[in-house]
N, C-alpha and C positions, 0 to 999 in steps of 0.2 A: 497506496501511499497518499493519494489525494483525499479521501476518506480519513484516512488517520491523522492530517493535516488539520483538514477544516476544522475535527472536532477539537483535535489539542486548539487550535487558535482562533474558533470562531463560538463553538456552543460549550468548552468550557470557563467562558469569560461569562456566558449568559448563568449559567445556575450557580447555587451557593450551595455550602454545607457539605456533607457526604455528598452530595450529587455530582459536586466536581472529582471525585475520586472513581467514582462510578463513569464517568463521560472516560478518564483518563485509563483505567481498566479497559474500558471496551475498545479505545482509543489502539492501544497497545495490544488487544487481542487481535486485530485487524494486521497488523505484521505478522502472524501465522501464516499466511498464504506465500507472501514470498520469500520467507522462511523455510516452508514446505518446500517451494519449487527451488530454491537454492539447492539445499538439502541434496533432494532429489535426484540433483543434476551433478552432485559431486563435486558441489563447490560451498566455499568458505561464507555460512551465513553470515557473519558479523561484515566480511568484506562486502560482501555484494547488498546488504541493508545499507552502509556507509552511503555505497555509490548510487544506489538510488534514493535516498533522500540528501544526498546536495544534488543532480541531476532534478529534482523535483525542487527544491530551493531557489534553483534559477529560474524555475516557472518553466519547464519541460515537462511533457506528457512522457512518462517512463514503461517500459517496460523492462524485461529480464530476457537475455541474450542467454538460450541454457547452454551454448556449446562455448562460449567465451565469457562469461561471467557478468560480461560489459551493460551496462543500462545502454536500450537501442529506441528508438522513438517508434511506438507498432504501426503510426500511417505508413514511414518511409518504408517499414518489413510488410505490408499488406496484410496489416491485423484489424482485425475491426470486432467489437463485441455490440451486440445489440441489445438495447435497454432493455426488453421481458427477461433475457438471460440475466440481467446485473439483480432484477428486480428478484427472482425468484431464488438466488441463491443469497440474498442479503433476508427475504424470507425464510429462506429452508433455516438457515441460522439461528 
C-alpha cells in the first residue's frame, strides 16, 4: 500500500507523457499482493483493499489480519520483514 501510494503521489507528479500512465499501471499492479492474500483467506478483496488504504490514509503502517479481515499494525502483531527480503522480491518482479 505504501509503495502504491508514494508512486500514485510522489513519482507520478515527476514524469510526463505515457510515463505517467506507466507509473500508474505499475502503481496498480502492486495491489496484486493483498489482493492475493485477501483472496486467499476468503475474504472480500474490494472490502479489505478499502480498509487498508484509509488505514494507510491516516499515515498507519498496515497490514492484513487473514482470520478477521481487519487492517492490524505488524509491530503491535510481531511482524517484522527485513530489507534483503523487500529488496529481492521487488527484484524477482
Amino acid at each position: 500500500m505504501a509503495a502504491r501510494k508514494h508512486l500514485i503521489d510522489n513519482v507520478k507528479k515527476t514524469v510526463k507523457g505515457r510515463a505517467q500512465l506507466g507509473v500508474g499501471a505499475f502503481a496498480d499492479a502492486l495491489l496484486v499482493i493483498p489482493k492475493t492474500l485477501a483472496e486467499n483467506s476468503g475474504l472480500d478483496t474490494q472490502d479489505v483493499i478499502v480498509s487498508l488504504e484509509n488505514e494507510h490514509d491516516r499515515g498507519l503502517v498496515v497490514g492484513l489480519n487473514h482470520n478477521t479481515g481487519e487492517p492490524v499494525d505488524p509491530e503491535m502483531e510481531g511482524i517484522y520483514d527485513n530489507y534483503s527480503v523487500k529488496r529481492q522480491i521487488v527484484n524477482s518482479g
